[in-house]
N, C-alpha and C positions, 0 to 999 in steps of 0.2 A: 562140214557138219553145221559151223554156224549158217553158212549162206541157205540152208532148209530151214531153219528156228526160225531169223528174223522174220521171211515171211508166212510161216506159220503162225507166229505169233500177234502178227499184224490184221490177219483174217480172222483170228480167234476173236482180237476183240472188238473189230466187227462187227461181228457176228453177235456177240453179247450185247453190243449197246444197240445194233438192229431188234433183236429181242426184248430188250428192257423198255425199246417205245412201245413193242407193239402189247408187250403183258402191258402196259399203262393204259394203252387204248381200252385194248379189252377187258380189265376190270372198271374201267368210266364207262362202257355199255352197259355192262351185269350189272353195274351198284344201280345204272338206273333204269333198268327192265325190270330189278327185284323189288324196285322203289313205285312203280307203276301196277305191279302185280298183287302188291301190299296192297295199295292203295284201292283197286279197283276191285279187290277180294273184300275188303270190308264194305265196298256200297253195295255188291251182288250180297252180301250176308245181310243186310240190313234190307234189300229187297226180297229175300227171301222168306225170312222172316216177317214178313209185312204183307198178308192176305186180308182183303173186304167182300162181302158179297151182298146183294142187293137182295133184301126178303120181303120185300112186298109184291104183294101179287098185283099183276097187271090187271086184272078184273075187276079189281075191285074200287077202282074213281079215283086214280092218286092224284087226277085234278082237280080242284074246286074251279068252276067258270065264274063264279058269283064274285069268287076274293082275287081271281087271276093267280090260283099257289098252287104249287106242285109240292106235293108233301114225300116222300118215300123213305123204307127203314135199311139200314145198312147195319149189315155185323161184322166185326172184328172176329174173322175166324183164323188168324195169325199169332204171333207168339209176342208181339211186343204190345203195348200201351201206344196208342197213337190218336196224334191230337185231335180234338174235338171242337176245334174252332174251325169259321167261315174260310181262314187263310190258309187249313190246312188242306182243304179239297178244291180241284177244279172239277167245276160243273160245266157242261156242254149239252146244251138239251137242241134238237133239232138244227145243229149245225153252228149256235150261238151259244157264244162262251157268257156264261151267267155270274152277276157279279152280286146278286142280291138274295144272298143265301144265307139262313140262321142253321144253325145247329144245338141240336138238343138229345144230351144223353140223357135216352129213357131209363135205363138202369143200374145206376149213381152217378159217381159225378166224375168219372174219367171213364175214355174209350179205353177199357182194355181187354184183354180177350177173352173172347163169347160174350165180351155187350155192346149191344142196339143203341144207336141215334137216330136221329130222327132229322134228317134232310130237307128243309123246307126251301123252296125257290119262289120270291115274291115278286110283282110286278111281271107277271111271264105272261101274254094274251098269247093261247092258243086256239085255232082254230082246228074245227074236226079233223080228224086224221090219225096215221099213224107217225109216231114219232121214237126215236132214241136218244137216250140220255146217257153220257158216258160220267162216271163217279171216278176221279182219279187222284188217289191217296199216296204218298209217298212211291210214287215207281207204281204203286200196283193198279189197273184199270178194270173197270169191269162196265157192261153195258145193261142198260134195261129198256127194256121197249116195251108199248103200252098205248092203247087211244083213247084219244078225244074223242065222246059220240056228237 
């Protein structure tokens, strides 16, 4: 009866410490899959939250030829306050990334939701044509396109 114990008992704990690596593996995967999922949950909710849309009409000259300025109004039709400086948008007008841009909330003095800025791009020589310009805020993108006569 002993000579069935001892190796019984020597596979048993085996088998335990084989087990005890592999539960250690796989809670150091889950802790950091649930650490990644965290993580990448809160930028999808902060991009979620985070919508622009471009409301100036294309018809109507959003270029001056005289001053070389590209003027257009954007709204916060998203849920959070989002900034109203030059550094918070990438501007791209006809394939060139624009670095000479003011920003101006037209109604008060922070972008937050359902108010208009006002988009200005200076130094920009356009020639007739059509062109697009892509507004990109925090994750969110939107395009408008419009021509030079």
């Amino acid at each position: 009866m002993a000579d069935i114990s001892v190796p019984s008992l020597i596979l048993f704990i085996a088998s335990i410490v084989v087990a005890a690596g592999v539960s250690g593996v796989l809670i150091d995967t889950v802790t950091g899959i649930s650490s990644s999922v965290d993580e990448r949950g809160g930028d999808v909710s902060t991009e979620i939250r985070t919508d622009i849309e471009v409301i100036s009409d294309p018809q109507a000259g959003v270029y001056d030829g005289a001053s070389d300025n590209l003027s257009i109004y954007v709204k916060n039709t998203g849920l959070r306050t989002l900034p109203a400086t030059s550094g918070g948008f990438d501007i791209i007008v006809g394939g060139q990334y624009q670095t000479n841009v003011t920003v101006n909330v037209v109604d008060g003095t922070e972008w937050r939701p359902s108010n208009v800025v006002e988009l200005t791009v200076t130094d920009i020589a356009l020639t007739s044509g059509d062109y697009r310009m892509t507004v990109v805020v925090d994750g969110d993108e939107e395009v408008f396109e419009f021509r030079v006569p």
